[in-house]
C-alpha positions as CSV (number, residue, x, y, z in Angstrom):
1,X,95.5,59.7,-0.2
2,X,93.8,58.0,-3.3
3,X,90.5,58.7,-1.6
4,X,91.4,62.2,-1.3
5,X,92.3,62.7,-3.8
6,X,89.1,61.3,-5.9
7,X,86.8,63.0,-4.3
8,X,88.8,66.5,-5.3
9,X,88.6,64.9,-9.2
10,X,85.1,63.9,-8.4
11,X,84.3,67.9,-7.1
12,X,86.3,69.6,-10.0
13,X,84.5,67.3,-12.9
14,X,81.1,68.6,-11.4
15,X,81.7,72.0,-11.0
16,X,83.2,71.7,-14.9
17,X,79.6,70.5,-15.8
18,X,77.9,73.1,-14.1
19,X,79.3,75.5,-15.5
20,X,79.3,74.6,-19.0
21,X,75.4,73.7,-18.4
22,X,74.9,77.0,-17.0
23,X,76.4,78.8,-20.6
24,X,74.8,76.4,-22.7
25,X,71.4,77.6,-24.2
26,X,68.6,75.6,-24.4
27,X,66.0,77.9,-26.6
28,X,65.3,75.1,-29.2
29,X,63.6,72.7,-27.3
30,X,60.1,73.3,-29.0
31,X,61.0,74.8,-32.6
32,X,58.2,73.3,-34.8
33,X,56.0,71.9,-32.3
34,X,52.4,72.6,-31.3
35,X,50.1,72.5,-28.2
36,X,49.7,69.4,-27.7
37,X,51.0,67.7,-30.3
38,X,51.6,64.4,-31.3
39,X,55.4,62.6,-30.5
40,X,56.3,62.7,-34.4
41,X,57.0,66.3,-34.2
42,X,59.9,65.5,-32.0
43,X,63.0,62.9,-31.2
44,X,61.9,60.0,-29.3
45,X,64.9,57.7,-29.4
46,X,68.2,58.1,-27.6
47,X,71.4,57.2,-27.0
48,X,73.8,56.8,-23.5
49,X,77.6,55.9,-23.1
50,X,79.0,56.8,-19.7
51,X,81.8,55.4,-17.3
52,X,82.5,55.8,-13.5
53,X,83.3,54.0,-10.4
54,X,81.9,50.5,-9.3
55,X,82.5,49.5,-5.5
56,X,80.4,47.5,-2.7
57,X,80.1,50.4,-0.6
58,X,77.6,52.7,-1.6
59,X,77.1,56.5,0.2
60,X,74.1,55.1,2.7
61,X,76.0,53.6,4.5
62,X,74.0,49.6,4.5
63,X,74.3,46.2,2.9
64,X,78.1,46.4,3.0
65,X,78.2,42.6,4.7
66,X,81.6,43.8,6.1
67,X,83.6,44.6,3.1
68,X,84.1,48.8,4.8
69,X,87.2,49.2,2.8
70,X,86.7,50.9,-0.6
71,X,88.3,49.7,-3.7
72,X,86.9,51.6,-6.4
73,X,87.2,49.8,-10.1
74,X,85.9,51.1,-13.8
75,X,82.6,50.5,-14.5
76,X,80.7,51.1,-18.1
77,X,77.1,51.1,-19.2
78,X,75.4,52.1,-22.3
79,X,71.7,52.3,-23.1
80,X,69.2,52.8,-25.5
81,X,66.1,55.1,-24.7
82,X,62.6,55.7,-25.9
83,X,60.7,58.8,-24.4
84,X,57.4,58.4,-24.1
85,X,56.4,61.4,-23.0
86,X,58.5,64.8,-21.6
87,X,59.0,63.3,-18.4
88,X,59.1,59.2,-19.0
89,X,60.7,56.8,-20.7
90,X,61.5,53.4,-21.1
91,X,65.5,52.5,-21.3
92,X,67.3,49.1,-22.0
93,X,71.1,49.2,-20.1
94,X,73.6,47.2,-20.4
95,X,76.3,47.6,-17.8
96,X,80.0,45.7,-17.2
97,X,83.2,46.1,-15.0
98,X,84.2,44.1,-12.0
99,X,83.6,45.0,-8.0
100,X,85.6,44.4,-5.1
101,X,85.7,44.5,-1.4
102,X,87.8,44.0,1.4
103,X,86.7,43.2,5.4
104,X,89.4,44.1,7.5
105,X,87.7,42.5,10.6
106,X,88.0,38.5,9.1
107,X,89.7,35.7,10.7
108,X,90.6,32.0,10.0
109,X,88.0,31.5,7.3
110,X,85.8,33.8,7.0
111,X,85.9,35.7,3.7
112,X,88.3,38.6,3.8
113,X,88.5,39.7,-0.2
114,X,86.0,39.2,-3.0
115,X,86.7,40.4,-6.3
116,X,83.1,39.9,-9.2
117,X,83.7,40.2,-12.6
118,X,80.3,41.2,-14.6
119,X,80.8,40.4,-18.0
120,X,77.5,41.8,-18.9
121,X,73.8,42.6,-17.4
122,X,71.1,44.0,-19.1
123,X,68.2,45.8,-17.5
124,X,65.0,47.7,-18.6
125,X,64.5,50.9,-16.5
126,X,61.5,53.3,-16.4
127,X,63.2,56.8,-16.2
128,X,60.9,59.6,-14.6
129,X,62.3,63.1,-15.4
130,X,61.2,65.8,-12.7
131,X,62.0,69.1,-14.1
132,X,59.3,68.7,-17.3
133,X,56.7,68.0,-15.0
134,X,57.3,71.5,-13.1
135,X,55.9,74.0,-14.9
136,X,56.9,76.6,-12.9
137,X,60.2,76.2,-15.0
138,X,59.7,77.7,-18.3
139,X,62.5,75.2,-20.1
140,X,65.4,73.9,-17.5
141,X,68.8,73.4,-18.4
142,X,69.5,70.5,-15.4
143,X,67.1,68.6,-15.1
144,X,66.9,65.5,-12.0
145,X,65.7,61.9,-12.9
146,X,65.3,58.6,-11.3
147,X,65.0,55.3,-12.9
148,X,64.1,51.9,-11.7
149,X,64.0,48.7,-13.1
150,X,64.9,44.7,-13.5
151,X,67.3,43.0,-14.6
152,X,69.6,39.9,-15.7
153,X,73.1,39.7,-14.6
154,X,76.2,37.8,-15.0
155,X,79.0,37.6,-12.6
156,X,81.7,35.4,-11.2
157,X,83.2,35.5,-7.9
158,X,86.9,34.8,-6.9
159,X,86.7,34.9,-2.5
160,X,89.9,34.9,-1.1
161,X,89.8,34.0,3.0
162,X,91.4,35.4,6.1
163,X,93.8,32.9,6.0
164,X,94.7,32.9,2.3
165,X,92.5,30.1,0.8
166,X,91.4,31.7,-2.7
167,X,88.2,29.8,-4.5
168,X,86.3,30.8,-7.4
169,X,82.9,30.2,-8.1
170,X,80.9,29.2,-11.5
171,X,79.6,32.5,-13.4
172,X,76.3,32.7,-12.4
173,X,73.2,34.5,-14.0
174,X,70.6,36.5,-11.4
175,X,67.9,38.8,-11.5
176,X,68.9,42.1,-10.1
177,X,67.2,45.4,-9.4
178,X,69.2,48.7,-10.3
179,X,68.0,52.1,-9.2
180,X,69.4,55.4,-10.8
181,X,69.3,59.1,-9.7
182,X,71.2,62.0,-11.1
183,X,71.5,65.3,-13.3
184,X,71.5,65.6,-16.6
185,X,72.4,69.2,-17.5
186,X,71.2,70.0,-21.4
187,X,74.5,71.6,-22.9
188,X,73.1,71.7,-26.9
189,X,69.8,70.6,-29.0
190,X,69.6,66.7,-28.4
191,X,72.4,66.8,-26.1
192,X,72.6,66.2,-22.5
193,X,75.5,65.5,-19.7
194,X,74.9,62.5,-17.7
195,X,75.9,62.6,-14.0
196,X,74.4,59.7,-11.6
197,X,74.5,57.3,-8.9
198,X,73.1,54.3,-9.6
199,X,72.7,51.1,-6.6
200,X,72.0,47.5,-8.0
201,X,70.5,44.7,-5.7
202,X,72.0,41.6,-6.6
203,X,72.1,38.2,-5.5
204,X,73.0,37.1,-2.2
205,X,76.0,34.8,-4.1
206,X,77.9,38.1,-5.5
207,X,80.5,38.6,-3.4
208,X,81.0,35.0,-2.4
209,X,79.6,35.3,1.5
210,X,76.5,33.7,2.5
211,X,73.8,35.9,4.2
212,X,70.3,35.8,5.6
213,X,67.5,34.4,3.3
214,X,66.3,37.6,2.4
215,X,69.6,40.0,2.2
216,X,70.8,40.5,-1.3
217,X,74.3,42.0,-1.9
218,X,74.5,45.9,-2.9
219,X,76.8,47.7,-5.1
220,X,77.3,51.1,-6.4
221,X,78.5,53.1,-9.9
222,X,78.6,56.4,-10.0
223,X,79.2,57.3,-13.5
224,X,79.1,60.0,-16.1
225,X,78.6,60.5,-19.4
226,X,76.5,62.0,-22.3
227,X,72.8,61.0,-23.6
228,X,72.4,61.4,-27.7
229,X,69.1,62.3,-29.4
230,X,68.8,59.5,-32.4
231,X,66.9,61.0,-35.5
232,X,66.2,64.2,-37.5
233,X,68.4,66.7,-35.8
234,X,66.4,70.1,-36.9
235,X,63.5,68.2,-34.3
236,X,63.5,68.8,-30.6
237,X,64.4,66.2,-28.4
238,X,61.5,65.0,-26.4
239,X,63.2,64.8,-23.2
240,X,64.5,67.8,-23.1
241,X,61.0,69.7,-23.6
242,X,58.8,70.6,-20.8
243,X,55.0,71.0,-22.2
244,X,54.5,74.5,-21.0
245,X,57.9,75.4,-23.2
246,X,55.5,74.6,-26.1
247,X,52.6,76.5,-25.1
248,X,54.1,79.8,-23.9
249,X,55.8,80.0,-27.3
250,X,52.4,80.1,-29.1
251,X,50.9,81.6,-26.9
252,X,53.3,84.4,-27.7
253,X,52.6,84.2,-31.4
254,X,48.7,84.2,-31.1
255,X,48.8,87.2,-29.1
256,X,51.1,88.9,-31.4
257,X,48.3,87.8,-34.5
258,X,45.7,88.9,-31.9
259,X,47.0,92.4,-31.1
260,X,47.9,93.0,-35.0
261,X,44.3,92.0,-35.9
262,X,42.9,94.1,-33.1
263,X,45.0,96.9,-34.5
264,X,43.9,96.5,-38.1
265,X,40.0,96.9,-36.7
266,X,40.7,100.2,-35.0
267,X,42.0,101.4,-38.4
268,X,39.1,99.9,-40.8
269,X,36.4,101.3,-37.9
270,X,38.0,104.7,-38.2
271,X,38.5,104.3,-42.2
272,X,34.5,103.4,-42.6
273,X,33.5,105.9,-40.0
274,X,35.5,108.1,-42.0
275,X,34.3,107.1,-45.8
276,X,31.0,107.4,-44.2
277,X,31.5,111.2,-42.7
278,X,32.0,111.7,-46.3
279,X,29.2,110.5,-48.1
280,X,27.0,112.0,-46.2
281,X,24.6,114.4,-47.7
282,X,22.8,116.6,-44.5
283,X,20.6,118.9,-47.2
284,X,19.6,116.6,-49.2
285,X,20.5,117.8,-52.6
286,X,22.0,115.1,-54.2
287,X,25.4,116.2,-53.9
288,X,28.0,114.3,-51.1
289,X,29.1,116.5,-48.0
290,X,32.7,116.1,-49.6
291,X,31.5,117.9,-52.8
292,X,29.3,119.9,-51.4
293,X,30.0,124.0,-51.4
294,X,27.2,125.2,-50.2
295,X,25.9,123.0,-47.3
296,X,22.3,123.5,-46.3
297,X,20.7,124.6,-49.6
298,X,17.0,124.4,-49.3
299,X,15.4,121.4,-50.1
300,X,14.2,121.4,-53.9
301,X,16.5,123.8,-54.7
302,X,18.7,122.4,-58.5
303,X,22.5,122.7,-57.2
304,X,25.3,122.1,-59.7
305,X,28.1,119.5,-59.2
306,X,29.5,121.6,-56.0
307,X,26.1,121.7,-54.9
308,X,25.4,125.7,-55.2
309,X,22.0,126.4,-56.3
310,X,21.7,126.7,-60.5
311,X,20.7,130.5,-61.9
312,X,17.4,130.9,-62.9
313,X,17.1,129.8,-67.0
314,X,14.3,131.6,-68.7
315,X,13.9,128.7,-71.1
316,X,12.7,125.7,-68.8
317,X,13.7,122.4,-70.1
318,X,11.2,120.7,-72.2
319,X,9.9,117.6,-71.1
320,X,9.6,114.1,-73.5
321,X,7.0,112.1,-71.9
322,X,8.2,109.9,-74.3
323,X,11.7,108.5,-73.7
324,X,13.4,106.7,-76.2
325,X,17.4,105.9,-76.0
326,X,18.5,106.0,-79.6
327,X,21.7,104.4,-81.4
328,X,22.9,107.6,-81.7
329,X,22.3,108.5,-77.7
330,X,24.2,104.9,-77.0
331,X,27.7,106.3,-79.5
332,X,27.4,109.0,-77.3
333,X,27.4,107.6,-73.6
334,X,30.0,104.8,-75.2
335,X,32.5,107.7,-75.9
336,X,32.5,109.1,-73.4
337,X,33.0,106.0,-71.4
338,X,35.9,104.9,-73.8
339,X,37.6,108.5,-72.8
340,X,36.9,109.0,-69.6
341,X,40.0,108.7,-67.9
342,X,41.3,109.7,-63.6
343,X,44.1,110.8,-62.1
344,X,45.9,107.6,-60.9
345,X,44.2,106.7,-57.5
346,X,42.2,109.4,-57.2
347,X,38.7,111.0,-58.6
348,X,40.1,114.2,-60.1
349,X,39.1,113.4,-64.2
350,X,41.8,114.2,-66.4
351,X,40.9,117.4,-69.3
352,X,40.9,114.9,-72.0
353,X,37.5,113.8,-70.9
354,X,35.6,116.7,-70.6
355,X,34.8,117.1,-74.4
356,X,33.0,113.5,-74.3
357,X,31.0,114.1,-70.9
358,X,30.1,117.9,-72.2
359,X,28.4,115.8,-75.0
360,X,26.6,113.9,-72.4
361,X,26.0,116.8,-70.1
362,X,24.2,118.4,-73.5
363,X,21.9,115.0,-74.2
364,X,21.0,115.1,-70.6
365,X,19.9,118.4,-70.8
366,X,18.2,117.8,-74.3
367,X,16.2,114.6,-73.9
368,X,15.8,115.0,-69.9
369,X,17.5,111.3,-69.8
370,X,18.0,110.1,-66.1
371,X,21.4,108.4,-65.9
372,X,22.9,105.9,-63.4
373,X,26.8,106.0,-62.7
374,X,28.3,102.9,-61.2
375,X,31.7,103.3,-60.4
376,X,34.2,99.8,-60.4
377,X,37.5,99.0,-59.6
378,X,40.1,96.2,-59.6
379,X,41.0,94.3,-56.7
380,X,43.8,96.0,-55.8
381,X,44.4,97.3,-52.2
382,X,41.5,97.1,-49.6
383,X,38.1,96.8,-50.0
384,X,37.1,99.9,-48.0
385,X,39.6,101.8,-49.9
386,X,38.3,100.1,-53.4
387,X,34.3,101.3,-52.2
388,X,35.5,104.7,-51.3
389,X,37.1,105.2,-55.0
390,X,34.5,103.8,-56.7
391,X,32.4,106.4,-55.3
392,X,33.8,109.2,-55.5
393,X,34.7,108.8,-59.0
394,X,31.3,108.6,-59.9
395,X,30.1,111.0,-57.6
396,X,33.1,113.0,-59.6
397,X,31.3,112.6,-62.9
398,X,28.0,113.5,-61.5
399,X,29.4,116.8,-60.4
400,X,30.8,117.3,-63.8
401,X,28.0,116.7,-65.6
402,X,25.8,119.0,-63.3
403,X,28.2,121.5,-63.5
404,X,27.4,122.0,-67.3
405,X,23.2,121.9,-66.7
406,X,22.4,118.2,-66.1
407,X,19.8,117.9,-63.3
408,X,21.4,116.5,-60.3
409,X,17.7,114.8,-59.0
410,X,18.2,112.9,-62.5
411,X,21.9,111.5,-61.9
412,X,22.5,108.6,-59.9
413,X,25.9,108.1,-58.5
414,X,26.9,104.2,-57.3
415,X,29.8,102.7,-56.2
416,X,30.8,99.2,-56.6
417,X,34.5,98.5,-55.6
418,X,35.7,95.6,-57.2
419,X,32.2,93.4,-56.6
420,X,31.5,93.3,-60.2
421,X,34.4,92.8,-62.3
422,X,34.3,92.1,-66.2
423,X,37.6,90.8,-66.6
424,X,39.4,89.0,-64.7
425,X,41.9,90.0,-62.2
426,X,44.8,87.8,-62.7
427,X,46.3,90.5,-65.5
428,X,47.0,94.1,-66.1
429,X,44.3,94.3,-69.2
430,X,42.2,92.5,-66.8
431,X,42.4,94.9,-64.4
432,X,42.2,97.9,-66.6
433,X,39.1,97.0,-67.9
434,X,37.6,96.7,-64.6
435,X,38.5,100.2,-63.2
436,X,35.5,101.8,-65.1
437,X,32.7,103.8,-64.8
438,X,29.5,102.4,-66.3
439,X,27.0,105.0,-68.2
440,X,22.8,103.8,-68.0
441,X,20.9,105.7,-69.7
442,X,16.8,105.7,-69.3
């Protein structure tokens, strides 16, 4: 009845485990690590405490020397755990409890009973974890080890025979050789249920009968419990993280920078194409497609600022051979540049500039001056955009002046962006100062 009902305990604790492993999530097994990177971006040290069910059978059945009948006692372990790597790591184990047996079969003197107490053993195990080496499994919740290892062990053996003669043996110290296989289900960040069945080769002396020079005695514990993560608990624990975990999450955040930087091309390739379209000029007559009126005007035709051909002037502009800029000229290009002001953004000049440039347009017209335009802007918003302004607001003022007689062929309109600043950038007056419009006269 006792064995009944253990194993029903035994099947109810398991399917308790499973099910709270299969609600647990376990999405934060790589937050802040890289491809590849090195163990310090993750927890490396751990801690075990379980407890279970030491006996000298064990489920396969050999090494039982006779002793068939179970009697199941508490067994407890604890260990201390370094990972190495996502799948191995090297674990110190200590381990206590007592085991017993009985063999129904003896007579006379032959050993009936034993009963080994284990004070302590400590072993160091090499623990291989199977799931992180399977990449087919994106980040698994239960995940199946093994361990191995060797150890020290000390026990002491009360034998009681057939007949009734009990004896008890010196506590002795032996090598032994436990090997562990379980589940560990990962039920929070750092966390993990321990369920495993763990069979210890031990010296021939531990339960008190003699055997064959090469038979060692064989015990079980199957045990359960919960493994720690030691250490800085915003870090992933490096046993729960399977490598390609790590690089599927960057690889989903390059190809999201690669997409939006593929994106942002198509836009500036259909922005240039665009700024280009613009400043075209197909006839040739100095004015930009944008500005232009009256496409296809002859070539050598004089246009205005909307590039419509100029009325005849009976008067033809004299012309200096002799071109000298005077101080006078200068006041006159540096007002107009002091009041030359645009609609915010655009190139549409604002009224209170047209009486300074209609003194321009008249020195133009007077001295036949050629003039350069160089259009400049801060650094604010895109380049392209910053080129495109810079241009059209001269091209603007070249229009203007045109428009009131200048010769176009004698205007030069250049824009700049922000490639040539004056001030610096870092402040509003800065930035004033460089959205300008430079006036060369020569």
């Amino acid at each position: 009845m006792k064995t009944l009902y253990f194993k029903k305990a035994s099947m109810l604790a398991v399917a308790g485990l499973l099910a709270t492993s299969a609600f647990a999530q376990n999405t934060t097994t790589v937050d802040g690590t890289t491809i590849l990177g090195p163990s310090t971006e993750y927890r490396t040290w751990s801690i075990g405490i379980n407890a279970g069910v030491l006996n000298q059978s064990n489920i396969f059945g050999f090494n039982r020397d006779g002793f068939d009948k179970l009697k199941h006692n508490v067994g407890y372990s604890a260990y201390i755990k370094k990972q190495i790597s996502p799948s191995f790591g090297l674990k110190a184990q200590y381990l206590g409890g007592k085991v017993a047996g009985v063999n129904e079969n003896a007579t006379g003197t032959m050993v009936s009973e034993f009963e080994t107490k284990l004070p302590w053993s400590v072993a160091l195990s090499g623990e291989f974890t199977a799931a992180n080496t399977n990449w087919r499994f994106f980040n698994s919740i239960i995940k199946p080890y093994m361990a191995v290892g060797l150890g020290a062990m000390n026990f002491e053996t009360t034998t009681t025979t057939a007949d009734g003669t009990a004896a008890t043996a010196e506590s002795q110290t032996k090598l032994y050789v436990p090997v562990d296989a379980g589940f560990k289900f990962a039920v929070a960040k750092g966390i993990n249920i321990d369920l495993g069945y763990q069979l210890n080769w031990a010296n021939q002396d531990f339960d008190g009968k003699a055997g064959g020079q090469y038979k060692n005695d064989l015990f079980s514990y199957a045990h359960a419990g919960l493994e720690i993560a030691l250490g800085d608990g915003s870090k992933p624990y490096l046993g729960n993280s399977n490598p390609v975990a790590t690089i599927k999450a960057n690889y989903d955040e390059l190809k999201a920078e690669r997409d939006a930087l593929m994106a942002a091309n198509e836009q500036l390739k259909s922005e240039i194409s665009t700024i280009n379209n613009d400043l075209k000029d197909d006839d040739g007559d100095g004015v930009a497609n944008k500005f232009d009126k009256c496409p296809n005007t002859p070539a050598g035709t004089k246009v205005d600022g909307s590039g419509c051909p100029l009325p005849e002037m009976k008067n033809e502009t004299k012309v200096v051979e002799k071109i000298v800029v005077t101080e006078e000229d200068k006041k006159v290009v540096d007002e107009a540049i002091k009041n030359l002001e645009f609609d915010l953004g655009k190139a549409t000049i604002r009224p209170t500039s047209y009486a300074s440039l209609n003194r321009v347009a008249a020195l133009l017209i007077e001295k036949n001056f050629s003039l350069k335009l160089a259009g400049h802007t801060d650094n604010t918003g895109s380049m392209q955009t910053n080129l495109r302004l810079s241009k059209e607001r001269a091209e603007s003022v070249k229009a203007y002046l045109v428009s009131k007689g200048a010769n176009a062929s004698r205007i030069e309109a250049t824009g700049y962006g922000p490639n040539q600043p004056i001030a610096t950038n870092a402040t509003a007056e800065g930035r004033q100062q460089n959205r300008r419009v430079e006036f060369t006269l020569y």
